[in-house]
C-alpha atoms as a printed R data frame, in Angstrom:
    type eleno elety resid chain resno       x      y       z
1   ATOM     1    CA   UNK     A     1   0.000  0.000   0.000
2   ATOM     2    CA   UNK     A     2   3.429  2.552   1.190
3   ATOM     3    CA   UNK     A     3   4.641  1.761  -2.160
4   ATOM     4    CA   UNK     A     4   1.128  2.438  -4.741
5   ATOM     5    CA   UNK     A     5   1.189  5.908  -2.661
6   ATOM     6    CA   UNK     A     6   4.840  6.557  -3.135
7   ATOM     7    CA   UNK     A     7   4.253  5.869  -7.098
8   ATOM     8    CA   UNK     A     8   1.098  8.552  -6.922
9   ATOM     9    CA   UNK     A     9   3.217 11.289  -5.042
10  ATOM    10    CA   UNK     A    10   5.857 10.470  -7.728
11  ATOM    11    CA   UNK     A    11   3.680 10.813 -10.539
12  ATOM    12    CA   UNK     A    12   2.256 14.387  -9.000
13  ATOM    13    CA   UNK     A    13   5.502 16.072  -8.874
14  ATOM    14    CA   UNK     A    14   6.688 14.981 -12.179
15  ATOM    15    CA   UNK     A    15   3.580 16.296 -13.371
16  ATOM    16    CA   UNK     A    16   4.204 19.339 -11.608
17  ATOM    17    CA   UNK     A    17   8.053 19.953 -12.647
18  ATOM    18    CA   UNK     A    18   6.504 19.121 -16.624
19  ATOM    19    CA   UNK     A    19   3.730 21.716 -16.192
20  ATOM    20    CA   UNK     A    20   6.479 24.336 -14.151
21  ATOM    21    CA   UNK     A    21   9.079 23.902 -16.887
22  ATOM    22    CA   UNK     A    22   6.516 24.032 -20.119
23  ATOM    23    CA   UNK     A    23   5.325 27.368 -18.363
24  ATOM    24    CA   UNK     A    24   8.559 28.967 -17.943
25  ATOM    25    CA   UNK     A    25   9.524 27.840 -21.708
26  ATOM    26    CA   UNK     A    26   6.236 29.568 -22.898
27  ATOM    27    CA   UNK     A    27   7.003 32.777 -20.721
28  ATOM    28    CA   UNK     A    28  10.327 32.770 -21.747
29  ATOM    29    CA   UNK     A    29   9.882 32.627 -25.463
30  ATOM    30    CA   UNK     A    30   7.098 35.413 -25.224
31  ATOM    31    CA   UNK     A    31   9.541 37.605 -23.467
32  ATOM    32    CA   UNK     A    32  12.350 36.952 -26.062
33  ATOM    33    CA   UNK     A    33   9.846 38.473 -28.872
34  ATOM    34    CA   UNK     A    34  11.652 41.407 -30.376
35  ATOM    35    CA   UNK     A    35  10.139 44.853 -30.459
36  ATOM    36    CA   UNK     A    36  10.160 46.625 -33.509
37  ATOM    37    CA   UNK     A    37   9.671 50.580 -33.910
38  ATOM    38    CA   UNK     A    38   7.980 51.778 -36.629
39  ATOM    39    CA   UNK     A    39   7.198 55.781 -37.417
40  ATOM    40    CA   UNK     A    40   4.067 56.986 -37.782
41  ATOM    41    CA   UNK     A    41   2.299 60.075 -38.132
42  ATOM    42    CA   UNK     A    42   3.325 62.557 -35.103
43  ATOM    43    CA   UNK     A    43   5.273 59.300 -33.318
44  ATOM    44    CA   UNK     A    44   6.108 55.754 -33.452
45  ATOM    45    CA   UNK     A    45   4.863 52.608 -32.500
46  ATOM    46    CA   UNK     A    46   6.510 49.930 -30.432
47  ATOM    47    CA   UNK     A    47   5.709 46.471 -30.910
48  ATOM    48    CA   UNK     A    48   6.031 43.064 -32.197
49  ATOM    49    CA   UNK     A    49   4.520 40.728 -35.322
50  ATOM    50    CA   UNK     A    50   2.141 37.685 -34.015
51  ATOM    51    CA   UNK     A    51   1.551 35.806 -37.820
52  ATOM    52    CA   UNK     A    52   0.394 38.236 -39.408
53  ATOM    53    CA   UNK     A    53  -0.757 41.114 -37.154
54  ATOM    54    CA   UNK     A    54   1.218 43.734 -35.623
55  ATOM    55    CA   UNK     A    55   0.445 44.207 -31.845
56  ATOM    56    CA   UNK     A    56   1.586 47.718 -30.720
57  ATOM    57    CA   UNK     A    57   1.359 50.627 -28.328
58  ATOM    58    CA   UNK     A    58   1.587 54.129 -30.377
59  ATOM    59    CA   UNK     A    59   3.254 57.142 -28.681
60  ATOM    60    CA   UNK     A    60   2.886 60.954 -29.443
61  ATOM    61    CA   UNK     A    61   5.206 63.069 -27.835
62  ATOM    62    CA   UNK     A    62   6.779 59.866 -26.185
63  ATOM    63    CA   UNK     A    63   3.262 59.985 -24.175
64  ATOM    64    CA   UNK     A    64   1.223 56.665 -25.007
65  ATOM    65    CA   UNK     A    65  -1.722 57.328 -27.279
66  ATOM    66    CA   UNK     A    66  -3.316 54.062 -28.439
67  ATOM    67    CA   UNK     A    67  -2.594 50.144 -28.361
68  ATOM    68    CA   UNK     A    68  -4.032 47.395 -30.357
69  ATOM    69    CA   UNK     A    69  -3.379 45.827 -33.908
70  ATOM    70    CA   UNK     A    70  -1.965 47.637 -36.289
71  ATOM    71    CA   UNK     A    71  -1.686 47.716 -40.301
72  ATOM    72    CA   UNK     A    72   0.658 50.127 -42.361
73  ATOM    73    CA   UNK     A    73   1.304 51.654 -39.549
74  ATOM    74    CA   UNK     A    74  -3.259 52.120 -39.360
75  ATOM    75    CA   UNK     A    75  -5.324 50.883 -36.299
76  ATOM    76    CA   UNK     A    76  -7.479 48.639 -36.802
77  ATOM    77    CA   UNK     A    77  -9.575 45.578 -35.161
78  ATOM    78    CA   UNK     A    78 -10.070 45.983 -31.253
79  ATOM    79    CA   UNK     A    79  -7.559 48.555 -29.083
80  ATOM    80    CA   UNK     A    80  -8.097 51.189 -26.760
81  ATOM    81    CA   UNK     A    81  -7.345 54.801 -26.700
82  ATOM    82    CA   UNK     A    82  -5.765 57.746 -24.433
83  ATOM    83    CA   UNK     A    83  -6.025 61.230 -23.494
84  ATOM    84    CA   UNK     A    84  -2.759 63.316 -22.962
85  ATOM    85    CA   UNK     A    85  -3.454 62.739 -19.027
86  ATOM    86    CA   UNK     A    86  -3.035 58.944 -19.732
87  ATOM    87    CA   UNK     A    87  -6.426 58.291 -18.812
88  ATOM    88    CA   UNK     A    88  -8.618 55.745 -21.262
89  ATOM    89    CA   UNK     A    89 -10.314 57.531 -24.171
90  ATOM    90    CA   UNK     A    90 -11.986 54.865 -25.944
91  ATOM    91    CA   UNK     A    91 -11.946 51.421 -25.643
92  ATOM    92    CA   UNK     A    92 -14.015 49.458 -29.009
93  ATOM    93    CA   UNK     A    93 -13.435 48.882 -32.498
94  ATOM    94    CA   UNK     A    94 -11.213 50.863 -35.113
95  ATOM    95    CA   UNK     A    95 -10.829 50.958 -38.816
96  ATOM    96    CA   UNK     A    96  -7.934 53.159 -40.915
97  ATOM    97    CA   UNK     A    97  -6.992 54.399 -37.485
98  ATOM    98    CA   UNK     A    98 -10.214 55.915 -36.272
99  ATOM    99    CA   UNK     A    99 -12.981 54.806 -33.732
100 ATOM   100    CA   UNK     A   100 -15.298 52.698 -36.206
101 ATOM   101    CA   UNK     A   101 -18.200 50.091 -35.098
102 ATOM   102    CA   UNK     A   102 -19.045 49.091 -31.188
103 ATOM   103    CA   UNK     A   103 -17.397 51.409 -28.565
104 ATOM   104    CA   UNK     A   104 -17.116 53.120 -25.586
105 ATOM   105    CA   UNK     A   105 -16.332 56.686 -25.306
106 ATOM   106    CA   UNK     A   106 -14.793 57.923 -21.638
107 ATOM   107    CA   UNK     A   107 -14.343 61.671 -20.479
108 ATOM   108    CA   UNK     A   108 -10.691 62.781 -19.279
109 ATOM   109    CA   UNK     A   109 -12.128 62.158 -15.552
110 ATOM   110    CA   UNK     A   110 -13.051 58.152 -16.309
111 ATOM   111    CA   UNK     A   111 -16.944 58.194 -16.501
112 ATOM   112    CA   UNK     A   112 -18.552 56.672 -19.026
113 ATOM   113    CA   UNK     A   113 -19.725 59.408 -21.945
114 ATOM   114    CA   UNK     A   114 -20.815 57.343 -24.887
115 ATOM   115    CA   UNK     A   115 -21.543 53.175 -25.613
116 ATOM   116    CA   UNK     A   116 -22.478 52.613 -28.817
117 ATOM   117    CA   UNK     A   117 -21.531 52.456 -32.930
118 ATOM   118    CA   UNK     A   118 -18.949 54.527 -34.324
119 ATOM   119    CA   UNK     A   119 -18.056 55.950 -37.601
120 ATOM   120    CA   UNK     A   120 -14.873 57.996 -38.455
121 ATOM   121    CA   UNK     A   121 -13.391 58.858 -35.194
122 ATOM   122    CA   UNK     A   122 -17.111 60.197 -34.426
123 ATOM   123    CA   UNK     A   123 -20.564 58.881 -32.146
124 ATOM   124    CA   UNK     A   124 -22.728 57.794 -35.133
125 ATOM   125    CA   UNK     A   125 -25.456 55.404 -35.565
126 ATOM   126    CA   UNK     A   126 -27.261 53.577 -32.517
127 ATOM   127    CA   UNK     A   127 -26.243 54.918 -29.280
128 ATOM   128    CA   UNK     A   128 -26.706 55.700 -25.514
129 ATOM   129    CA   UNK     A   129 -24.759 58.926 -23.821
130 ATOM   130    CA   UNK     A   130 -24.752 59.584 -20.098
131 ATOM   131    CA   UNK     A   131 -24.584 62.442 -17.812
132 ATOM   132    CA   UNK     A   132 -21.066 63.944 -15.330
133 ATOM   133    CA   UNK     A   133 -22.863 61.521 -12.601
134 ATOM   134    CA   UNK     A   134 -23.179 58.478 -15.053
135 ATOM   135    CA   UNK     A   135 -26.634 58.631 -15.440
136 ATOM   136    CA   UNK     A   136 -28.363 57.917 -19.122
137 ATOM   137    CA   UNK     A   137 -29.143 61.356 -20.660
138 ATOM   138    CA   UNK     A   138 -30.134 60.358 -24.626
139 ATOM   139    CA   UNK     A   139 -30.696 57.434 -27.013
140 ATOM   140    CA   UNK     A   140 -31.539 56.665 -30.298
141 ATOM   141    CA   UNK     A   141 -29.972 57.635 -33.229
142 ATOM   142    CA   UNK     A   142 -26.176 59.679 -33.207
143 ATOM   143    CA   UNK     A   143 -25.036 62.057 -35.914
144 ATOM   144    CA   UNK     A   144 -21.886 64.600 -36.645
145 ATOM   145    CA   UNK     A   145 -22.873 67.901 -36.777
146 ATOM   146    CA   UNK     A   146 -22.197 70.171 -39.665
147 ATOM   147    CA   UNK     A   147 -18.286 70.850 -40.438
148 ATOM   148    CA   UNK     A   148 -18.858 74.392 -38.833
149 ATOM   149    CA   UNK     A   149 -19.317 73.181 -35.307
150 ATOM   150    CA   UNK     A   150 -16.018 71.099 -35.728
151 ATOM   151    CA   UNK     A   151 -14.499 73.422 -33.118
152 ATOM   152    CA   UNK     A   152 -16.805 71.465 -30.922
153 ATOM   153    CA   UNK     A   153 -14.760 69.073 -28.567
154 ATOM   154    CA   UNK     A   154 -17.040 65.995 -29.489
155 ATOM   155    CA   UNK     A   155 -19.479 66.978 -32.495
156 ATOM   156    CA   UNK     A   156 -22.031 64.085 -32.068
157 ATOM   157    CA   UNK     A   157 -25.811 64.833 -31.029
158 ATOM   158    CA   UNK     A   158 -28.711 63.407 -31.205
159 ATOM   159    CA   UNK     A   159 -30.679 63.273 -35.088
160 ATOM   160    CA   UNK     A   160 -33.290 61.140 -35.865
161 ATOM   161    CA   UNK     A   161 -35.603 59.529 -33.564
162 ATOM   162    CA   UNK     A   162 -34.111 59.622 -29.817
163 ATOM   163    CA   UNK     A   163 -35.560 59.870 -26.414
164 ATOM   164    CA   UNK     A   164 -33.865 62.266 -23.967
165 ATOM   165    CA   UNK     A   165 -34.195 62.018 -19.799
166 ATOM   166    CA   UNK     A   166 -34.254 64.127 -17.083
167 ATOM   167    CA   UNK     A   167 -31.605 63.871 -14.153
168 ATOM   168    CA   UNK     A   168 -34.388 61.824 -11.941
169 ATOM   169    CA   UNK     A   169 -34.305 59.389 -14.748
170 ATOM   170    CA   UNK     A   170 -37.918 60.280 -16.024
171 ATOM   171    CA   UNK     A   171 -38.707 60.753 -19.808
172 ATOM   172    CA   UNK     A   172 -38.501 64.326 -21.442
173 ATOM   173    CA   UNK     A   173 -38.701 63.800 -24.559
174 ATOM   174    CA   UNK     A   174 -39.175 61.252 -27.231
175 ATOM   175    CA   UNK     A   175 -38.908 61.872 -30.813
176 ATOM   176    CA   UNK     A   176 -37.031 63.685 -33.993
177 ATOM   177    CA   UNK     A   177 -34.167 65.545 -33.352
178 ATOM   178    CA   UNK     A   178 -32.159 67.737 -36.027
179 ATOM   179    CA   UNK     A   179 -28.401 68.364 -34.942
180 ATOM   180    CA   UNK     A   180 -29.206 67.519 -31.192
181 ATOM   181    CA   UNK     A   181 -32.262 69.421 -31.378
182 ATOM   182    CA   UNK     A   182 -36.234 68.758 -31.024
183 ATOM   183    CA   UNK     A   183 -37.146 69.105 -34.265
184 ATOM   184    CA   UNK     A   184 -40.338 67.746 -35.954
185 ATOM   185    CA   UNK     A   185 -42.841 65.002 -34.298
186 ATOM   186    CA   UNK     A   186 -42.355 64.327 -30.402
187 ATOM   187    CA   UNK     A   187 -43.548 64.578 -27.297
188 ATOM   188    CA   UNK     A   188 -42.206 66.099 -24.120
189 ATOM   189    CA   UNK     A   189 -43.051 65.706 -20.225
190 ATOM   190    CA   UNK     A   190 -42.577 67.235 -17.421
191 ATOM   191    CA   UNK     A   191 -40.182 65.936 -14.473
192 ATOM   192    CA   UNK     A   192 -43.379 64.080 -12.875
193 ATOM   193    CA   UNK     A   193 -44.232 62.195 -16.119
194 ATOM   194    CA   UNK     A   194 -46.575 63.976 -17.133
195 ATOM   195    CA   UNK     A   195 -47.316 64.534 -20.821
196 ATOM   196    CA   UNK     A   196 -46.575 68.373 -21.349
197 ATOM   197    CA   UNK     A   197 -46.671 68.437 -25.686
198 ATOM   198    CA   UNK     A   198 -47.451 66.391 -28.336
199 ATOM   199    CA   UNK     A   199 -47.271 67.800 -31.737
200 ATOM   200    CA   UNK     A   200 -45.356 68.865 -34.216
201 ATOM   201    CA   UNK     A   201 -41.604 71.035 -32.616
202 ATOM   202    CA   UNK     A   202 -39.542 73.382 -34.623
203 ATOM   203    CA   UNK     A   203 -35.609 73.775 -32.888
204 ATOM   204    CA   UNK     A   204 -36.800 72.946 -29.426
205 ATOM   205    CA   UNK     A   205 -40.184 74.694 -29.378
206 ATOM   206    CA   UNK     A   206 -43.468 73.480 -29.772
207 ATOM   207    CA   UNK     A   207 -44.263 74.792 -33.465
208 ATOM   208    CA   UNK     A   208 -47.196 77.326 -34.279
């Protein structure tokens, strides 16, 4: 009986040394990849070929400004995104270097701003965006405005059919919006619920 247990304890640490060494070898060889640096527009990116794809961190200013998978020196697939301050940006899908498809867009501070689809760098398409205190202040439908408000700092608003909340979480609107404003059928309601309009608006008014 000494000796079938002495055979099982045996077996257990060989297993053990086999499954210690195989890791290290693994760890080892992953460490061993070589980085590569290749320039890029206003920096470089640092990192290594996997097959095919080119897994990197991109730096501006030697400050870190996106990681993923790169091609020609172009985002793409699934990475994330930085502000200057280090904190995360965006975290979602990219295509030709910009935020394109299912994302999440983060103010300098860490809260949540925007989840939803992408399109050039830009909210666009299906979408939710919150309030400074996280809580869900529009949905629907996400456009950029006009090229004159590019100035803006995040030129995405509300057009089409959305539905916009008050702080207490209650409806205030559902309906169209033009350029993140009420603009044709919708109703509104006040903080209580209540229905307050329902009609026809024109730029945030109820129309004549």
């Amino acid at each position: 009986m000494g000796g079938i247990i002495f055979l099982i304890l045996v077996f257990i640490v060989g297993v053990g040394i086999w499954l210690y060494l195989r890791s290290s070898h693994n760890s080892s060889g992953n460490s061993q990849q070589p980085l590569i640096k290749i320039p890029c527009k206003d920096g470089y990116i640092m990192g290594y070929y996997l097959g095919s794809r080119f897994f990197g961190q991109r730096f501006v200013n030697n400050r870190l400004a996106s990681e993923g998978v790169f091609v020609n020196a172009l985002q793409v697939g699934t990475g994330k995104e930085y502000y200057e301050n280090g904190t995360l940006k965006y975290e979602g899908s990219f295509v030709n270097g910009l935020a394109s498809g299912q994302g999440k867009l983060y103010e300098e501070n860490g809260k949540l701003k925007y989840i939803g689809n992408f399109a050039n760098g830009y909210a666009s398409g299906q979408g939710r965006i919150f309030d400074k205190n996280g809580k869900l202040k529009c949905e629907g439908n996400f456009a950029r405005l006009p090229s004159n408000q590019e100035k803006i700092k995040d030129p995405s608003v509300p057009t089409g059919y959305c539905k916009e909340y008050y702080d207490n979480g209650q409806l205030k609107y559902e309906g169209e919006f033009v350029n993140g404003v009420w603009h044709g059928e919708g109703r509104s309601y006040d903080r209580n619920g209540r229905l307050v309009f329902k009609g026809k608006f024109s730029y945030g008014k109820p129309a004549k």
